[in-house]
Residue frames as a rotation matrix with the C-alpha (Angstrom) as fourth column:
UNK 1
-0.259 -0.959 -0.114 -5.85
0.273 0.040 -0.961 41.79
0.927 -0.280 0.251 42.13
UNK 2
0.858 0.322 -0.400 -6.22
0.442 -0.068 0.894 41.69
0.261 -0.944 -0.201 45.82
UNK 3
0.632 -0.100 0.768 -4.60
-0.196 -0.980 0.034 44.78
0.750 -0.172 -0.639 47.59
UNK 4
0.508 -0.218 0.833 -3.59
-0.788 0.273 0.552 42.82
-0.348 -0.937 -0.033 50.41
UNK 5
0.997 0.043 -0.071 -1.90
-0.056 0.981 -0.184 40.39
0.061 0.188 0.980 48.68
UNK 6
0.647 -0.692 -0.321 1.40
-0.114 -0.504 0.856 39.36
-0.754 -0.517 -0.405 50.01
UNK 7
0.167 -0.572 0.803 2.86
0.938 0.342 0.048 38.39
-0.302 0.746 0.593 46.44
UNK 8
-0.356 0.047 -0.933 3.69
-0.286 -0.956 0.061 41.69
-0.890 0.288 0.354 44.53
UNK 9
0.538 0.472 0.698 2.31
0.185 0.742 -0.644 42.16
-0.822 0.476 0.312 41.29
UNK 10
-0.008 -0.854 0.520 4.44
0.995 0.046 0.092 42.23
-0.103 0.518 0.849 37.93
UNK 11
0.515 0.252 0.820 2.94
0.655 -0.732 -0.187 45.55
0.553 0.633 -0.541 37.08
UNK 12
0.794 -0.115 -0.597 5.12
0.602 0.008 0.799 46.80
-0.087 -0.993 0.076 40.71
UNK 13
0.069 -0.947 0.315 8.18
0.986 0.113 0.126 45.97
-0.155 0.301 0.941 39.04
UNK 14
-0.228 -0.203 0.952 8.26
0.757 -0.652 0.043 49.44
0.612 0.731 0.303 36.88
UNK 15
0.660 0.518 0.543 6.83
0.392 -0.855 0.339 51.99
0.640 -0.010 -0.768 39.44
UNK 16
-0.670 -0.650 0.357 8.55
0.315 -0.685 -0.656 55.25
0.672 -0.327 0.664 40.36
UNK 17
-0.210 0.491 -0.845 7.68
0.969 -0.009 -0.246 56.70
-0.128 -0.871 -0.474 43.41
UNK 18
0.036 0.473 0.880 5.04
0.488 -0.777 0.398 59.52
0.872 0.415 -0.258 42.88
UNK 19
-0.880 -0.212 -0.425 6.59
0.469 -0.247 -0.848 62.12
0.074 -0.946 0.317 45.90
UNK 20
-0.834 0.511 0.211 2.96
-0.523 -0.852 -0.005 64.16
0.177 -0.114 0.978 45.64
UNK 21
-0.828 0.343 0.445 1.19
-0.157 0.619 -0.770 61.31
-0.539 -0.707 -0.458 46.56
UNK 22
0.404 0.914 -0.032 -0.47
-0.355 0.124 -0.927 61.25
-0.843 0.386 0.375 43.23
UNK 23
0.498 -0.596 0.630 0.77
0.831 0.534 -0.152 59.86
-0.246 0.600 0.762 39.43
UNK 24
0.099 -0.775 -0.624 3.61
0.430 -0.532 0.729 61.26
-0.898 -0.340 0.281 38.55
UNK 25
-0.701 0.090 0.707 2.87
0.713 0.083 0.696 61.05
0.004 0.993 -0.122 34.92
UNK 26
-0.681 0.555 0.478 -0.79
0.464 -0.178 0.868 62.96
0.566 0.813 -0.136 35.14
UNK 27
-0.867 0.092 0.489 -1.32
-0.384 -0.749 -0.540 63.90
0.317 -0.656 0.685 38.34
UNK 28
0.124 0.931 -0.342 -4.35
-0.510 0.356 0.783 61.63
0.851 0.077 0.519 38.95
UNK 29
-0.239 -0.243 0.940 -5.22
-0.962 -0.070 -0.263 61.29
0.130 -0.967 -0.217 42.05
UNK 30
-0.880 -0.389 0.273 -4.94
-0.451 0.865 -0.219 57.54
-0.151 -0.316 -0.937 43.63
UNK 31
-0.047 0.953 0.298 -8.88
-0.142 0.289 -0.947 56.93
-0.989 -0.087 0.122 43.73
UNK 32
0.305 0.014 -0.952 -8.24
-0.770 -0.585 -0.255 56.87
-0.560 0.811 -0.167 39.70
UNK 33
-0.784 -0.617 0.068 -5.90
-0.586 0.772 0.247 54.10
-0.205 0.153 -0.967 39.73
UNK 34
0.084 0.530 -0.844 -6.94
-0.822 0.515 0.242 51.04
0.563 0.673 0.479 38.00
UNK 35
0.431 -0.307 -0.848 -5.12
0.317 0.932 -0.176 48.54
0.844 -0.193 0.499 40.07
UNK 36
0.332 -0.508 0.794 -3.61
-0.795 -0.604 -0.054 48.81
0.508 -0.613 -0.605 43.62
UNK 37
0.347 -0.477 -0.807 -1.14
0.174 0.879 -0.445 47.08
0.921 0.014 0.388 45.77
UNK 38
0.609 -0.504 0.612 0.09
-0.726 -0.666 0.174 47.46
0.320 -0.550 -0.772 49.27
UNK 39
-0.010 -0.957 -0.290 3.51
-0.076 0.290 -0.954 46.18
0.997 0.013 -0.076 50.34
UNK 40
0.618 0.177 0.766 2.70
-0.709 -0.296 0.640 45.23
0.340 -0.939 -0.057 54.13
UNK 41
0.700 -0.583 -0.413 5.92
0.626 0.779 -0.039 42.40
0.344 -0.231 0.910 54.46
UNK 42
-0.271 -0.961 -0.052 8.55
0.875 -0.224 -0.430 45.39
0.401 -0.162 0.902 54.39
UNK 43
0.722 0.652 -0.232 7.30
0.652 -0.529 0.543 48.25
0.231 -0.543 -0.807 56.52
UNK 44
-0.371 -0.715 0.593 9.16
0.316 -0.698 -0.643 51.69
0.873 -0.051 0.485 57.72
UNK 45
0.186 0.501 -0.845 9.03
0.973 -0.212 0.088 52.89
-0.135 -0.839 -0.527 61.16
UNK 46
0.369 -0.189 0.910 8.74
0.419 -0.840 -0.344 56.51
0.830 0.508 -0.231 61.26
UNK 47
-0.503 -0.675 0.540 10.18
0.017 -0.633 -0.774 59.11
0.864 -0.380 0.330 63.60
UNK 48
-0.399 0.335 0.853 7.48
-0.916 -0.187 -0.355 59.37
0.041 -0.923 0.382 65.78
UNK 49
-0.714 -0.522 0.467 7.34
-0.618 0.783 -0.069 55.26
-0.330 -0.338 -0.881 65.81
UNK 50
0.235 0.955 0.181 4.11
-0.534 0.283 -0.797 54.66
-0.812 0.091 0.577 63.25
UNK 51
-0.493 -0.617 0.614 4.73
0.318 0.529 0.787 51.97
-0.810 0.583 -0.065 60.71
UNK 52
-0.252 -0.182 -0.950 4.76
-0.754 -0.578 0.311 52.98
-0.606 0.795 0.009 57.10
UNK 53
-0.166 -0.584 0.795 4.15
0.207 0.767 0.607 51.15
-0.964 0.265 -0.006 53.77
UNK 54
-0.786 -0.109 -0.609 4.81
-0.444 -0.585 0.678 51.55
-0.430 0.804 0.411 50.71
UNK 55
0.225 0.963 0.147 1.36
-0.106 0.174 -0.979 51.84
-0.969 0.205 0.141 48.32
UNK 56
-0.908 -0.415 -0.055 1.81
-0.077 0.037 0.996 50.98
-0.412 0.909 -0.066 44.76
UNK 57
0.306 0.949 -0.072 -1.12
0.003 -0.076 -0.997 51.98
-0.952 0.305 -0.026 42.48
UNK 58
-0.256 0.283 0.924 -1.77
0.624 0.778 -0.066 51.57
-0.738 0.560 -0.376 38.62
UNK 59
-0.568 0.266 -0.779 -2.74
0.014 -0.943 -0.332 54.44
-0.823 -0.200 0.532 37.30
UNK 60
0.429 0.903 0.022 -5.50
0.053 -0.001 -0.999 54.96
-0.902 0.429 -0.049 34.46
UNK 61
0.912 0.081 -0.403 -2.99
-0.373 -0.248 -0.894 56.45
-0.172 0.965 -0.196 31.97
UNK 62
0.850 -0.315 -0.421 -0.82
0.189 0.930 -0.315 53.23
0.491 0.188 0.851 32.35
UNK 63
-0.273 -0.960 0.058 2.24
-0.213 0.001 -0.977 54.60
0.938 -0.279 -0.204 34.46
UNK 64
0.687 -0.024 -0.726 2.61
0.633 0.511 0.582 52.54
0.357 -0.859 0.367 38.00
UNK 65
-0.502 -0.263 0.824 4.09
-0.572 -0.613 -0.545 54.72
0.648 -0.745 0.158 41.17
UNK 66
-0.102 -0.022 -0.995 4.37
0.745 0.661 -0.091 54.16
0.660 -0.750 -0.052 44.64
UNK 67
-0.106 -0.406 0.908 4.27
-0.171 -0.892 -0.419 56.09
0.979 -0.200 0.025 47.64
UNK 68
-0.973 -0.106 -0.206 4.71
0.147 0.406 -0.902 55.97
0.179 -0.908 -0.380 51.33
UNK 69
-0.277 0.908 -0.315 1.41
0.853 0.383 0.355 55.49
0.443 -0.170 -0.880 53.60
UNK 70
-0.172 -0.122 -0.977 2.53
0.743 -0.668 -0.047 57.82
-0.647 -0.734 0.206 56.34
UNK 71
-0.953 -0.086 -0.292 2.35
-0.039 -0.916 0.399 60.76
-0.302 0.392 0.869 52.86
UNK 72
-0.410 0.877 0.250 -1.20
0.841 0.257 0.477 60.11
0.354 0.406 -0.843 52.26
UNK 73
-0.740 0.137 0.659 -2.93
-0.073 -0.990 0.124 63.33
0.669 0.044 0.742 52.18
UNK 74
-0.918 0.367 0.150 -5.64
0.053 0.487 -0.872 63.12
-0.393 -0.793 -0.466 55.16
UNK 75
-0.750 0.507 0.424 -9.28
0.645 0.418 0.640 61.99
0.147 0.754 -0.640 54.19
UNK 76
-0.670 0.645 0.368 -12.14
-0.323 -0.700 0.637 64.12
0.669 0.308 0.677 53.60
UNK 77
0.369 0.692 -0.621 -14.41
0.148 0.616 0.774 61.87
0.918 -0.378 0.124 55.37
UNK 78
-0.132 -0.322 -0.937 -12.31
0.952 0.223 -0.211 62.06
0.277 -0.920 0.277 58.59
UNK 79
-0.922 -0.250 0.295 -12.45
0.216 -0.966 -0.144 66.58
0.321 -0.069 0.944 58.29
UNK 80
-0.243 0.890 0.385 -16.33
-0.669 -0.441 0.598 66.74
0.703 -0.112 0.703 57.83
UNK 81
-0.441 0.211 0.872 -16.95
-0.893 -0.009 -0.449 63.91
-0.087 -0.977 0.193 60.70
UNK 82
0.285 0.918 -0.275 -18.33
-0.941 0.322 0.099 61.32
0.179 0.231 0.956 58.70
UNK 83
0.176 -0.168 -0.970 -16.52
0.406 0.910 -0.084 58.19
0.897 -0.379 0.229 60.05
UNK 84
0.963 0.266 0.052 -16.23
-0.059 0.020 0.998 57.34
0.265 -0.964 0.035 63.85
UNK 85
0.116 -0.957 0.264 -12.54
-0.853 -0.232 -0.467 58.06
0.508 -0.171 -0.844 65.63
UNK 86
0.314 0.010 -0.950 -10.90
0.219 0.972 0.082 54.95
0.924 -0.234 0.303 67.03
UNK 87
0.608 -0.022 0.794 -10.90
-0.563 -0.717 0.411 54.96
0.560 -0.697 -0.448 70.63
């Protein structure tokens, strides 16, 4: 399944939206998931005017959730320095 694909898949249909930005079922964080989807046709603009979308992920112990982009917890890799800041 391609992430980027603009079809949803079926498995979409069923997911609740996990508000902790992990499964709601088991608490497993996203990197866990089996399968992932992002929804880039129906964006959200946010307050301060960055566009949103909703991720939909798969999860290992079979329950599907969703969550916005904009709640993604920030990445390790970006704290300790190891990727390069767009300028």
């Amino acid at each position: 399944m391609d992430a980027f694909n603009p079809i949803p898949a079926p498995w979409t249909k069923d997911a609740i939206h996990g508000l902790e930005f992990c499964c709601p079922n088991c608490k497993a964080a996203p990197e866990k998931a089996q399968r992932v989807w992002i929804n880039r046709r129906s964006p959200i603009v946010s307050e301060d005017y960055r566009r949103q979308w909703q991720e939909f992920y798969q999860c290992e112990c079979g329950q599907s959730w969703w969550a916005w982009s904009g709640s993604r917890p920030p990445s390790e890799l970006k704290e300790s320095g190891d990727i390069a800041e767009d300028n």
